[in-house]
C-alpha positions as CSV (number, residue, x, y, z in Angstrom):
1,X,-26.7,-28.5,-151.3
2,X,-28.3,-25.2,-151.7
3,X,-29.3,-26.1,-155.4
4,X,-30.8,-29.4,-153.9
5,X,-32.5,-27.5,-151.6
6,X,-33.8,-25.3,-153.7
7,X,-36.0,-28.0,-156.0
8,X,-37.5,-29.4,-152.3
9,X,-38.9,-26.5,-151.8
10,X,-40.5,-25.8,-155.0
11,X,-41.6,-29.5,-155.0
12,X,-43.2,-28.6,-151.6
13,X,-45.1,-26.2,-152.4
14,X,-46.6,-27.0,-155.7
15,X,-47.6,-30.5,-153.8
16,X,-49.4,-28.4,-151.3
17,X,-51.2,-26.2,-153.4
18,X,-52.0,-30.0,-155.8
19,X,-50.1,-28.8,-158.3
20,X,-47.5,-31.4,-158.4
21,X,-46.1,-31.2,-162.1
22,X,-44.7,-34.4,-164.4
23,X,-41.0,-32.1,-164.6
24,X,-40.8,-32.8,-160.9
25,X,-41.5,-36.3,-160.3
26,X,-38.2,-38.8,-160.1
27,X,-36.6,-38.6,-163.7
28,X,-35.5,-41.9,-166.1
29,X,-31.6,-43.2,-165.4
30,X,-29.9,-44.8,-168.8
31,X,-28.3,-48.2,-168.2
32,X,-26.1,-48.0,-170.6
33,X,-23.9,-44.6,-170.2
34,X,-21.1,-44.3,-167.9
35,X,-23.4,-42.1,-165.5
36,X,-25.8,-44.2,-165.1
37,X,-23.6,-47.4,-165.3
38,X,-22.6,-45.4,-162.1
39,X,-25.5,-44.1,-160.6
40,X,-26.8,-48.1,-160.9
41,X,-23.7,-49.1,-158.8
42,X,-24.4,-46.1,-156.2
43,X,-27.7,-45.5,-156.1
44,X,-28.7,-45.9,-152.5
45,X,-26.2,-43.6,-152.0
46,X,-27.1,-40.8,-154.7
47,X,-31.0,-41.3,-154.2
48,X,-33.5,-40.8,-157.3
49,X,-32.3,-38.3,-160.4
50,X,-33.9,-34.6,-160.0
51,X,-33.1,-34.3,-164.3
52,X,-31.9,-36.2,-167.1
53,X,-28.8,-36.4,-168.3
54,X,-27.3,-34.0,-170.1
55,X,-23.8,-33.8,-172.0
56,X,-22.0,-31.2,-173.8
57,X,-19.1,-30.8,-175.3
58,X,-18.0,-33.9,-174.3
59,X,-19.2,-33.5,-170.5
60,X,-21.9,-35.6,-169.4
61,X,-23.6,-35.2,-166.3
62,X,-27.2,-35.9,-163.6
63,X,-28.3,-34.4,-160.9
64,X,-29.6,-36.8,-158.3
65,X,-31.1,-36.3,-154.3
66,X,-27.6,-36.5,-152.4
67,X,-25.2,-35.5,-155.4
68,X,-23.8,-35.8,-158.9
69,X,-22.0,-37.5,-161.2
70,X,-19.9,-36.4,-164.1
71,X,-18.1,-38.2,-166.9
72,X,-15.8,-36.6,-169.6
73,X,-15.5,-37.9,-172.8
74,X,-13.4,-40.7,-172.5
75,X,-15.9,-41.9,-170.6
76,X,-14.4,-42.1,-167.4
77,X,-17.8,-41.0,-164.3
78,X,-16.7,-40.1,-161.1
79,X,-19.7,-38.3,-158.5
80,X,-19.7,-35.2,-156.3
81,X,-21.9,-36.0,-153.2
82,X,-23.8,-33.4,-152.6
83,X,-21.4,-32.4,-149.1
84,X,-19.3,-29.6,-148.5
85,X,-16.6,-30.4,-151.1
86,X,-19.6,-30.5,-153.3
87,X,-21.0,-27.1,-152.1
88,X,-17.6,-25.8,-152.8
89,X,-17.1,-27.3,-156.3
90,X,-20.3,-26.1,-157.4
91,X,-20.0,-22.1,-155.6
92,X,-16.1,-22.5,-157.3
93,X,-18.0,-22.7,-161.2
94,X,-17.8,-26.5,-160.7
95,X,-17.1,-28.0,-163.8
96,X,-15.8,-24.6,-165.9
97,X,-13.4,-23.4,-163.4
98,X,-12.2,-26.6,-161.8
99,X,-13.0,-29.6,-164.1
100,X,-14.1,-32.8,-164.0
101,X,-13.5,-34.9,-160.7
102,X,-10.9,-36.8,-161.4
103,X,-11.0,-39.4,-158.9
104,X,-14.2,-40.3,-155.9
105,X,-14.2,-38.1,-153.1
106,X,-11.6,-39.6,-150.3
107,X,-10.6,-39.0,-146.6
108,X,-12.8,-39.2,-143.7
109,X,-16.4,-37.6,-143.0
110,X,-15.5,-34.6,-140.9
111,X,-12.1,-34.0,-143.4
112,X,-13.1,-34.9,-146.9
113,X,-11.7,-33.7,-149.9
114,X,-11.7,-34.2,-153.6
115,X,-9.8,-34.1,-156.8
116,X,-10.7,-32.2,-160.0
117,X,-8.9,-31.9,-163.4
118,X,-7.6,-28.2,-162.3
119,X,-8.0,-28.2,-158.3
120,X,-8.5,-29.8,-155.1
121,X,-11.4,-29.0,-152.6
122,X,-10.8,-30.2,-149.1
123,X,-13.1,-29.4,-146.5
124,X,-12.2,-29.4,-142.4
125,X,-13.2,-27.9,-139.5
126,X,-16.1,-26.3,-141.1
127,X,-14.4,-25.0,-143.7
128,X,-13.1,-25.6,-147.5
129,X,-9.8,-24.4,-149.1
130,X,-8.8,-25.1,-152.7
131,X,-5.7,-26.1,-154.0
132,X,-5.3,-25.4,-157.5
133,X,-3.0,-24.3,-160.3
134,X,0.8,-25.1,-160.0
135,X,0.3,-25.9,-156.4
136,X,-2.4,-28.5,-157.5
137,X,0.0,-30.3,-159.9
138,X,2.8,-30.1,-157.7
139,X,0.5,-32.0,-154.9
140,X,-0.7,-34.2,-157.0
141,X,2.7,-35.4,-157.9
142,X,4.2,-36.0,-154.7
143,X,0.5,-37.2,-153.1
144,X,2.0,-40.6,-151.9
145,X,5.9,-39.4,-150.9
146,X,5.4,-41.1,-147.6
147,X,2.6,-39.7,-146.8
148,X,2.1,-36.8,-148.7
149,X,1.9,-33.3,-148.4
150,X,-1.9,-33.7,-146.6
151,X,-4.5,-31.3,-145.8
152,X,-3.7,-27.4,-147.2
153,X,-3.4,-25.3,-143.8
154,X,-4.8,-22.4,-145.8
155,X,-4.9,-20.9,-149.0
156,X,-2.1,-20.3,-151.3
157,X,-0.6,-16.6,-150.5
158,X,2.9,-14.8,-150.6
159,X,4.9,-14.3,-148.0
160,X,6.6,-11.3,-146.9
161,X,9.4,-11.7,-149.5
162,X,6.6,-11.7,-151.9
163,X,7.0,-15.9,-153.0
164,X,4.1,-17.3,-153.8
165,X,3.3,-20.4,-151.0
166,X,0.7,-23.4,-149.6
167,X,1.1,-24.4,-146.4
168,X,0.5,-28.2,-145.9
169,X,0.0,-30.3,-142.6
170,X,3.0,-32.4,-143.9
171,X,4.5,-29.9,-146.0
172,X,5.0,-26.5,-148.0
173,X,5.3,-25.7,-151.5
174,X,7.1,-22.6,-153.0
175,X,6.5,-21.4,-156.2
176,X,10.0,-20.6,-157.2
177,X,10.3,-18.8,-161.2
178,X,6.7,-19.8,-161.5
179,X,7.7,-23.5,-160.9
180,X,6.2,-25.7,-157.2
181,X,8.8,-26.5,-155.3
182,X,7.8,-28.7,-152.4
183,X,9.1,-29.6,-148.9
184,X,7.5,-33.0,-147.5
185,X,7.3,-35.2,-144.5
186,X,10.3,-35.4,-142.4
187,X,12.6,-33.0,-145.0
188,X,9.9,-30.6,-144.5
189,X,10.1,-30.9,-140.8
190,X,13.5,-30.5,-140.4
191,X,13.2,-27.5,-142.6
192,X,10.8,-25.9,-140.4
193,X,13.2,-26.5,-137.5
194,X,16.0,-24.6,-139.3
195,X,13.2,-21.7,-139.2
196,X,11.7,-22.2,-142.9
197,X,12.3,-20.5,-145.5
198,X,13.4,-17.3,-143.6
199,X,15.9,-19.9,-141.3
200,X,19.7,-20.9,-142.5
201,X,18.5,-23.1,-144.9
202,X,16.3,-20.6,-146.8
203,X,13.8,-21.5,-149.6
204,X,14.0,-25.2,-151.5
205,X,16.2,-25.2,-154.5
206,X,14.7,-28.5,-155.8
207,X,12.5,-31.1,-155.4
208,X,13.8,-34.1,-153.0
209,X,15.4,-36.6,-155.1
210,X,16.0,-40.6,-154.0
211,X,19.5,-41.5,-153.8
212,X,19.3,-45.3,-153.4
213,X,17.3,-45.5,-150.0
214,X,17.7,-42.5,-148.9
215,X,16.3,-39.1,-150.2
216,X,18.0,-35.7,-150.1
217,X,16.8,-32.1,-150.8
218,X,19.2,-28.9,-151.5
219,X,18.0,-25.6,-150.4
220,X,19.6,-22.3,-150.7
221,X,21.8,-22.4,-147.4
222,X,22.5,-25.9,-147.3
223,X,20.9,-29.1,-147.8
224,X,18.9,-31.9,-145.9
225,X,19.4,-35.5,-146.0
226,X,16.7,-38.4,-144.9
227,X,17.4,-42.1,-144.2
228,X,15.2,-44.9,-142.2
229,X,18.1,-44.8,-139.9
230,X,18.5,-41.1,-139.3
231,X,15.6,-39.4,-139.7
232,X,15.9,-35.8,-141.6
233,X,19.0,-33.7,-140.6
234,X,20.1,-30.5,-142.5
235,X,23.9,-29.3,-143.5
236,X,23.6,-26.2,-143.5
237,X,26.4,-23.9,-144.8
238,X,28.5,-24.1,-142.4
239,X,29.6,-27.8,-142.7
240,X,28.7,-27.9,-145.8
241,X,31.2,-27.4,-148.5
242,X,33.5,-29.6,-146.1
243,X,30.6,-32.3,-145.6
244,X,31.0,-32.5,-149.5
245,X,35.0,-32.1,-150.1
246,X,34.9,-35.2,-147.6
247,X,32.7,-37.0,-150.3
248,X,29.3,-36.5,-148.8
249,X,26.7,-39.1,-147.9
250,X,28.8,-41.4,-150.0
251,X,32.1,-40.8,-148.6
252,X,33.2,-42.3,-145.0
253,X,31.5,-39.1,-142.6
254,X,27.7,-40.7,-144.3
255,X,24.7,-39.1,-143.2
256,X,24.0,-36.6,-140.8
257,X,22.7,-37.8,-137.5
258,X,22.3,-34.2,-135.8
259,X,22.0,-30.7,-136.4
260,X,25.2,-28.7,-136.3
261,X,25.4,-27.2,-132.3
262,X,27.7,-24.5,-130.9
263,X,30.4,-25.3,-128.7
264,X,32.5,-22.9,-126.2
265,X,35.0,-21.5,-129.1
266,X,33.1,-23.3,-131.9
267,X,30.9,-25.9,-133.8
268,X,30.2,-29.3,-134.3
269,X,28.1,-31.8,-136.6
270,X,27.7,-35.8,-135.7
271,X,27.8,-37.9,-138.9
272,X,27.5,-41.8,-139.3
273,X,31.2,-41.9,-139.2
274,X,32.2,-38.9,-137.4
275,X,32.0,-35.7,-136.7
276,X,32.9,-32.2,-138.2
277,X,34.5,-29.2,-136.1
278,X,34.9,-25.8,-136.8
279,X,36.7,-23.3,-134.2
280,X,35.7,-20.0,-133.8
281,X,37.5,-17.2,-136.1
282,X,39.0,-20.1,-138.2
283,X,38.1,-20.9,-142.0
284,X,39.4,-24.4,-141.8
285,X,37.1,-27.9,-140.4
286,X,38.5,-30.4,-138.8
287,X,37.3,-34.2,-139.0
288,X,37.1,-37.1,-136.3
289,X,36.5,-39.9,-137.4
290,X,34.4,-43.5,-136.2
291,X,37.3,-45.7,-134.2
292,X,39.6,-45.9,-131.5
293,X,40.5,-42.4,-131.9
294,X,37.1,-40.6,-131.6
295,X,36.2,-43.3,-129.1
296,X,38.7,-42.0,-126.7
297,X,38.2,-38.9,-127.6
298,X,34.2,-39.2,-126.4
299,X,35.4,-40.6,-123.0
300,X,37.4,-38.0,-122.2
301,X,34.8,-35.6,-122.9
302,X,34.8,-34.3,-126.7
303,X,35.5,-31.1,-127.7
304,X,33.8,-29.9,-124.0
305,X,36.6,-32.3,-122.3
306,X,40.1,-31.4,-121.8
307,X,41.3,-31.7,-125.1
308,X,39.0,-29.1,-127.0
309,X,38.3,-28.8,-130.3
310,X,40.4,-30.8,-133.0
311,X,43.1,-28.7,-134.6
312,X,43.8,-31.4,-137.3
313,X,42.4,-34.1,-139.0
314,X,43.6,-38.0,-138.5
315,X,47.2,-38.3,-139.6
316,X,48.3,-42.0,-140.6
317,X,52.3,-42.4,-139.0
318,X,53.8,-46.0,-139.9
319,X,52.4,-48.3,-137.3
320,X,50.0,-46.2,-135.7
321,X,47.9,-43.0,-136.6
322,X,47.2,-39.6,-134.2
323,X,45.3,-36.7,-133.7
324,X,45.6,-33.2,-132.9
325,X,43.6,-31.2,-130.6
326,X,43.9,-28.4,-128.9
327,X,44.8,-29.8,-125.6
328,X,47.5,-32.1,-126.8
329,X,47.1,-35.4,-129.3
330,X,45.7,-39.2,-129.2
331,X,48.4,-41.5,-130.4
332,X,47.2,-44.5,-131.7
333,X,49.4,-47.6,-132.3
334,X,47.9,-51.2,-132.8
335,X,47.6,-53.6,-130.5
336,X,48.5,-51.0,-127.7
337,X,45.3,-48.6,-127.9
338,X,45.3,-44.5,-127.6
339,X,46.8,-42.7,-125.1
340,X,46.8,-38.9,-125.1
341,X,49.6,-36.8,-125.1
342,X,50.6,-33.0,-124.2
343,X,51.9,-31.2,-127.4
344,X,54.7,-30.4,-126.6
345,X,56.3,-34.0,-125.4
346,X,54.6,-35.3,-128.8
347,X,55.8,-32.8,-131.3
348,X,59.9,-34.3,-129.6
349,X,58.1,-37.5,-130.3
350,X,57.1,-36.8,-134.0
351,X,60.5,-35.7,-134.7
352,X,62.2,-39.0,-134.1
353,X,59.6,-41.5,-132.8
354,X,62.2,-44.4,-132.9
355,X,63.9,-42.4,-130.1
356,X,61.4,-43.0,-127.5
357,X,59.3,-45.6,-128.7
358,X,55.5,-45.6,-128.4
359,X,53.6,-44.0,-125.4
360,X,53.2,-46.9,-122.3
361,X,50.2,-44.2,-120.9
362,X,48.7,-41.4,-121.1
363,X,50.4,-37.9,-120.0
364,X,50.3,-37.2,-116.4
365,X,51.1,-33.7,-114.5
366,X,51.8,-33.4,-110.8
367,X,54.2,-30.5,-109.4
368,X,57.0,-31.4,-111.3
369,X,55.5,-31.0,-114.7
370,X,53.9,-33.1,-117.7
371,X,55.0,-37.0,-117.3
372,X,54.8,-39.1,-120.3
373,X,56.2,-42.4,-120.0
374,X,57.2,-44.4,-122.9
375,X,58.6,-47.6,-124.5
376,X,62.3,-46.7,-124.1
377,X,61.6,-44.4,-121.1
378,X,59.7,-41.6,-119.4
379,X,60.5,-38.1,-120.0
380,X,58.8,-34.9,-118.2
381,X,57.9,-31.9,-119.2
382,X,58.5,-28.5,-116.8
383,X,58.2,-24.9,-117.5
384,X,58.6,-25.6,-121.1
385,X,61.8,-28.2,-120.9
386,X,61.3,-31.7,-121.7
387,X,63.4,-33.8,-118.8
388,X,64.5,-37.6,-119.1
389,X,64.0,-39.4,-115.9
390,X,67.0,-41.5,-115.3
391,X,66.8,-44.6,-113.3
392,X,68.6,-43.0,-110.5
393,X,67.1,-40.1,-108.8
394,X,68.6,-36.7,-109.3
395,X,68.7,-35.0,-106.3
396,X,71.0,-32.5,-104.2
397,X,73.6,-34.6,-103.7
398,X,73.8,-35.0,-108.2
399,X,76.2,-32.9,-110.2
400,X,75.0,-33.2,-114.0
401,X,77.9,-32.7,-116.0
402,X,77.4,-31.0,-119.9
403,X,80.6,-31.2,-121.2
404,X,83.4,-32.0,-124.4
405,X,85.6,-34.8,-124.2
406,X,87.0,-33.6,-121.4
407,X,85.4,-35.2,-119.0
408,X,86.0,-39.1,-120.8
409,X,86.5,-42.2,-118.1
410,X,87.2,-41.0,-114.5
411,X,87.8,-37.3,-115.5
412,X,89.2,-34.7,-113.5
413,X,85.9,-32.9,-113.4
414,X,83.9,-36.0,-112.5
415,X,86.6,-36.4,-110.1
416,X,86.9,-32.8,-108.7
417,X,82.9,-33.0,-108.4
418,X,83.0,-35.8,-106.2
419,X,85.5,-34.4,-104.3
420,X,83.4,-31.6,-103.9
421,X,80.7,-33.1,-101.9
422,X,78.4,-34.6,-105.1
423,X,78.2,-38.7,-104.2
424,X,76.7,-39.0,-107.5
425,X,77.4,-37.7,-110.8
426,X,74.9,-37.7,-114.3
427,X,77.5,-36.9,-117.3
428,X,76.3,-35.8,-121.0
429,X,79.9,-36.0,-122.7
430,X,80.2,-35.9,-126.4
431,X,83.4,-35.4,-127.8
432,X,84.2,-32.8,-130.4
433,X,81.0,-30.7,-129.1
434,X,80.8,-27.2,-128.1
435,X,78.1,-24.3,-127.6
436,X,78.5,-24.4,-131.2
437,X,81.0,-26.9,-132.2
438,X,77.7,-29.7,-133.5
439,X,77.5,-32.9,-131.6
440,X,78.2,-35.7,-134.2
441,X,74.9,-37.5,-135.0
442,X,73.0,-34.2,-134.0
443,X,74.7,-31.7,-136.3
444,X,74.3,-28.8,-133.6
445,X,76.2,-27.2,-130.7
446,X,75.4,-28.0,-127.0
447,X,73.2,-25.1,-126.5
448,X,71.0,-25.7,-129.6
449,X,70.7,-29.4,-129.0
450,X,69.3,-28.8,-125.3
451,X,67.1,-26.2,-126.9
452,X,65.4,-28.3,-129.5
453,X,65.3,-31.0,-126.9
454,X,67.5,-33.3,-129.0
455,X,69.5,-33.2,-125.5
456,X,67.5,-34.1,-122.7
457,X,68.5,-33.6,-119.4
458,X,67.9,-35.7,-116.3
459,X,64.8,-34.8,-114.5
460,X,65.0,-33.6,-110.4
461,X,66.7,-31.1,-108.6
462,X,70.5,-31.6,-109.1
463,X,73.1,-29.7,-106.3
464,X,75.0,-28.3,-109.0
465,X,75.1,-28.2,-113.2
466,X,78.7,-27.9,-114.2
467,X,79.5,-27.1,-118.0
468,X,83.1,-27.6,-119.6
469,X,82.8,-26.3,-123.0
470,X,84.5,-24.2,-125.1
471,X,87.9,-25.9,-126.0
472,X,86.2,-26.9,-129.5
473,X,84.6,-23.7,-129.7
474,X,88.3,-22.0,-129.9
475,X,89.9,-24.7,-132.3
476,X,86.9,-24.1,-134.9
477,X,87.7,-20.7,-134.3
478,X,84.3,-20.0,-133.7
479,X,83.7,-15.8,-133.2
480,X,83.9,-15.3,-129.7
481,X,80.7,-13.4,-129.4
482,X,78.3,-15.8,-130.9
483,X,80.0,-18.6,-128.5
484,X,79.2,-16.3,-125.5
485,X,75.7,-15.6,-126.6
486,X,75.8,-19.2,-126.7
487,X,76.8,-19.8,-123.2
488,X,74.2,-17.1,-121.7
489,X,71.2,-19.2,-123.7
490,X,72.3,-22.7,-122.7
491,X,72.8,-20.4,-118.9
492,X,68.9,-19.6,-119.5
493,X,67.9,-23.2,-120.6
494,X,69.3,-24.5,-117.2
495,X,67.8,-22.2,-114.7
496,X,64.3,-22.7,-116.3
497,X,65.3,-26.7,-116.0
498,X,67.0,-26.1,-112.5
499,X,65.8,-23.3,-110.7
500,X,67.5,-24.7,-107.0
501,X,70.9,-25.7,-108.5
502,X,74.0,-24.3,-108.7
503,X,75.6,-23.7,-111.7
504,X,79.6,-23.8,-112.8
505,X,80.9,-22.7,-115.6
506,X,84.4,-24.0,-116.2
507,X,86.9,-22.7,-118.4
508,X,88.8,-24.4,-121.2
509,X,92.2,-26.8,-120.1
510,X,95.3,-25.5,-121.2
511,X,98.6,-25.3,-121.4
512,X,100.4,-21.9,-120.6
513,X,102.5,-22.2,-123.6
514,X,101.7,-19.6,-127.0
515,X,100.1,-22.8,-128.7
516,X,97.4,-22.7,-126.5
517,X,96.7,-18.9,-126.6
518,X,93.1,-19.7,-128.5
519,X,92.6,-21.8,-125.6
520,X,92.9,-19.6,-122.5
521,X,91.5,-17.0,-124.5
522,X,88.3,-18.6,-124.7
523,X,88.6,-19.9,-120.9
524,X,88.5,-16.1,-120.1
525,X,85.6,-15.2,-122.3
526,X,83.4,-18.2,-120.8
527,X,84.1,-17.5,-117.4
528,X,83.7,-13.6,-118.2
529,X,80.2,-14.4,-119.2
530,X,79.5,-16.7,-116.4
531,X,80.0,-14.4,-113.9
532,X,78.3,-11.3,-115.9
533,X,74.8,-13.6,-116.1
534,X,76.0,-14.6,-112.3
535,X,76.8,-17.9,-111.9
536,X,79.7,-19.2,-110.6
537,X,82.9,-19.7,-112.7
538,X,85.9,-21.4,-112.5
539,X,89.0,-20.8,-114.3
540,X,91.3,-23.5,-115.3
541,X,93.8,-21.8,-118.1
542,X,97.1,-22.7,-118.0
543,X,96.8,-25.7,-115.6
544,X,98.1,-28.2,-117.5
545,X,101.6,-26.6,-117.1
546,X,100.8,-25.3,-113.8
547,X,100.1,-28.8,-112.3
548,X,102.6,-30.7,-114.3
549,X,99.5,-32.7,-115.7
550,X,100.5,-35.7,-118.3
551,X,99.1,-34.9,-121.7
552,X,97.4,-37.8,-124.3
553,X,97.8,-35.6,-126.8
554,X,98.0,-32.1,-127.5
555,X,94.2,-31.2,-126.0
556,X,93.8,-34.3,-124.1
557,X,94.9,-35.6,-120.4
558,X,96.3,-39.2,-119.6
559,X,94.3,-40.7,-116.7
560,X,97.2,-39.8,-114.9
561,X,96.7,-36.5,-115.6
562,X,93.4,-36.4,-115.1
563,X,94.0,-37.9,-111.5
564,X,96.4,-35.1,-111.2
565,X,94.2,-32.2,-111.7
566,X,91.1,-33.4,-110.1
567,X,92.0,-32.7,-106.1
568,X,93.0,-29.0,-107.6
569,X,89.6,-28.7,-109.3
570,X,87.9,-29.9,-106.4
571,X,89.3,-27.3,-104.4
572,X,88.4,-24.6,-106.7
573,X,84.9,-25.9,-107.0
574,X,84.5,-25.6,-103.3
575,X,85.5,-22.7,-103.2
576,X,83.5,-21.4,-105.7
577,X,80.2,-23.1,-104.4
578,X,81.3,-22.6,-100.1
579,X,81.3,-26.4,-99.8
């Protein structure tokens, strides 16, 4: 413009003073080269030539009223209106510093902008910035990535870790080992929302590449992932490495669809098909994955609901599949749904699911404990003792009876409890069992089978617990000591099951007789115990021959016998309990 300018005025004055000169006047345009073949198609535009044309070296070029136009020598012409991108081109050392223009001057009037061999020169809001070098090459090859990296914000300067960078309106490139690396569109978005280069994802370690219709770009501290479907969402760090393991955008978890969040105790990320966890001082992620699981999961509030965070990933069991949380587990089981269940009553379940059958609802509490009811029965869970319900209620007219074979058929100590005031009676007999003698089809003693909850006991709030064990105990010849320590743990298990009831401890049946002296040895060392963790004890060595009591065998009682000891027992019993 100022050139331009410049030949007006002389032109004016001269013409005043009548000295117009032949030099000045309108100059010939050839029809034949590529300028002029160009100037002839824009001529209204570019107004009369101010010189001829001139080339050199290859460059050819005229001057005209509102511009120029160049062509190089393969022959290709392209003009430079005589605008600001113009001014700029020409204060820049036009043609020596930036080239030939390599394509016509684009954009709009207010924001145009041009391309030269070795630069750009855009011009907005009164001002020009150039774009040149690596920068220029790198724009130039991702000019049409949906959209482009647009209008340069500024010129190219380093940052305070002293990288070389061009901010864009749709983008940013970083020079990294002398070599444009560039952020665009939505990827370059998402990267600004992570903070930039100075955020968790840190500077771009490569171009974005396509990966069938979607594209992807890896940074330092993670990477960022674009569909038409999701938009641009970053894994950072975090999630990554586990993002990956799980096979990445092409495994089952897809794309992204959200930044990672925190959570109260941890993290999360929401995938196409599902979502990644991470808890708070713990290396390991957790998965939930798209179906019934997750679904329920959702409506019962995610990792903010009552379950928490996932503390395992989807387990396949045959016929069903579950889930670990950290308040308690969805079961899944086809055809039935997911119900959720407390840990505890599911980790019984786990160990012999055939036992209980699949869950009819979800877990329940009231103040009696965790209910779970299931297939083959409802069980519940109190002060850490899983319960079975039984179809009649246990209540303070119920004796529960833990005993040997000693209480078979119409036994003297069902007998004796009834006689004692207890209208009904809940018995847990197995034969050859003891505190430590193993229950056959268990493999453990009495007190370890109630323990691991292999033995459940009836649910309510019993009048009395009675125990007859022991006689199998002695005939193992099991120490004495470790079937005492025995007795006071199975004591234990029962109070925290029945804090209200009474409980008995009888001793071992016997005969008075020396073959028996195993026998009432270990009648005195149970009831010992009972009384030193103070519960009542009855002693019933020697009765046998005391009460004249028919014999089966040489442990066992006839029914007769049976019938004869029980009004005997029942007296003791009420004695012991003050009935």
């Amino acid at each position: 413009m100022r050139r331009v300018l410049g030949t007006a005025v002389v032109v004016a004055v001269l013409a005043g003073a009548g000295l117009l000169l032949a030099w000045q006047l309108p100059r010939p345009i050839s029809t034949t080269s590529p300028v002029g073949a160009l100037w002839h198609r824009h001529g209204d535009e570019l107004g009369a030539a101010w010189n001829r044309e001139t080339c050199t070296k290859g460059v050819c070029s005229q001057d005209y009223r509102r511009g120029s136009i160049y062509a190089g020598p393969a022959g290709f012409a392209q003009i430079v209106h005589d605008d600001a991108v113009g001014e700029a081109f020409h204060d820049l050392g036009g043609v020596e510093a930036l080239g030939l223009p390599i394509a016509a001057e684009s954009g709009s009037r207010d924001r145009p902008w041009q391309a030269f061999q070795r630069g750009g020169v855009f011009a907005a809001d009164g001002a020009t910035t150039l774009v040149r070098g690596p920068f220029w090459s790198s724009w130039l090859r991702y000019a049409h990535e949906r959209g482009g990296l647009g209008f340069p914000k500024g010129p190219a300067h380093s940052d305070r870790r002293g990288t070389r960078v061009q901010d864009f309106i749709n983008g940013t490139i970083y020079l990294r080992s002398g070599v444009p690396v560039p952020t665009i569109s939505d990827i370059a978005a998402a990267h600004r929302r992570a903070g930039g280069a100075f955020g968790t994802l840190g500077y771009p370690k490569s171009t974005q590449r396509a990966v069938g219709d979607r594209l992807v770009q890896e940074f330092d501290g993670g990477e960022v992932w674009w569909s038409s479907g999701t938009g641009a969402v970053s894994v950072q760090a975090a999630f990554l490495a586990a993002y990956r393991d799980r096979g990445g955008a092409g495994g089952w978890l897809g794309l992204p669809t959200a930044e990672a969040s925190r959570l109260e105790g941890g993290a999360m990320q929401s995938f196409q098909g599902g979502a990644l966890y991470r808890t708070d001082g713990e290396d390991a992620i957790r998965a939930t994955t798209a179906g019934d699981i997750q679904n329920r999961y959702e409506e019962l509030g995610g990792p903010e609901g009552e379950l928490g965070l996932p503390t395992g990933d989807k387990v396949d069991v045959p016929g069903g599949r579950y889930q670990s949380f950290a308040g308690g587990v969805l079961l899944w089981h086809e055809g039935a749904g997911v119900f959720r269940l407390d840990a505890d009553s599911f980790a019984i379940w786990s160990a012999d699911p055939a036992r209980f059958g699949w869950p009819a609802k979800d877990s329940w509490a009231d103040d009696r404990g965790t209910h779970q009811a299931w297939e083959k029965g409802q069980t519940v869970l109190r002060s850490g003792r899983l319960l079975t319900v039984p179809s009649t209620p246990v209540d303070a007219s119920t004796a529960v009876l833990l005993c040997d074979s000693q209480c078979s058929g119409n036994s003297w100590i069902e007998q004796g409890a009834r006689g004692a005031g207890f209208a009904n009676v809940v018995k847990f007999g197995f034969g050859g069992s003891g505190y430590l003698a193993p229950i056959s089809g268990i493999g453990a003693g009495f007190t370890e089978s109630v323990s691991s909850n292999r033995v459940l006991l009836p649910e309510g709030d019993p009048g009395a617990v009675i125990i007859t064990l022991g006689g199998n105990d002695a005939a193992q010849r099991r120490p004495v000591a470790e079937v005492t320590a025995a007795e006071e743990q199975l004591i234990g298990l029962l109070r925290q099951a029945y804090p209200n009831a009474a409980i008995v401890v009888n001793g071992v049946m016997s005969r008075s007789d020396a073959a028996h002296a195993a026998r009432r040895a270990m009648d005195a060392a149970v009831t010992e115990q009972a009384r030193r963790a103070g519960v009542y004890a009855v002693s019933v060595a020697g009765w046998v021959s005391d009460y004249s009591a028919p014999q089966a065998d040489t442990v066992h009682l006839t029914p007769a016998g049976h019938d004869k000891i029980a009004p005997h027992y029942a007296e003791a019993l009420r004695a012991a309990l003050g009935r």
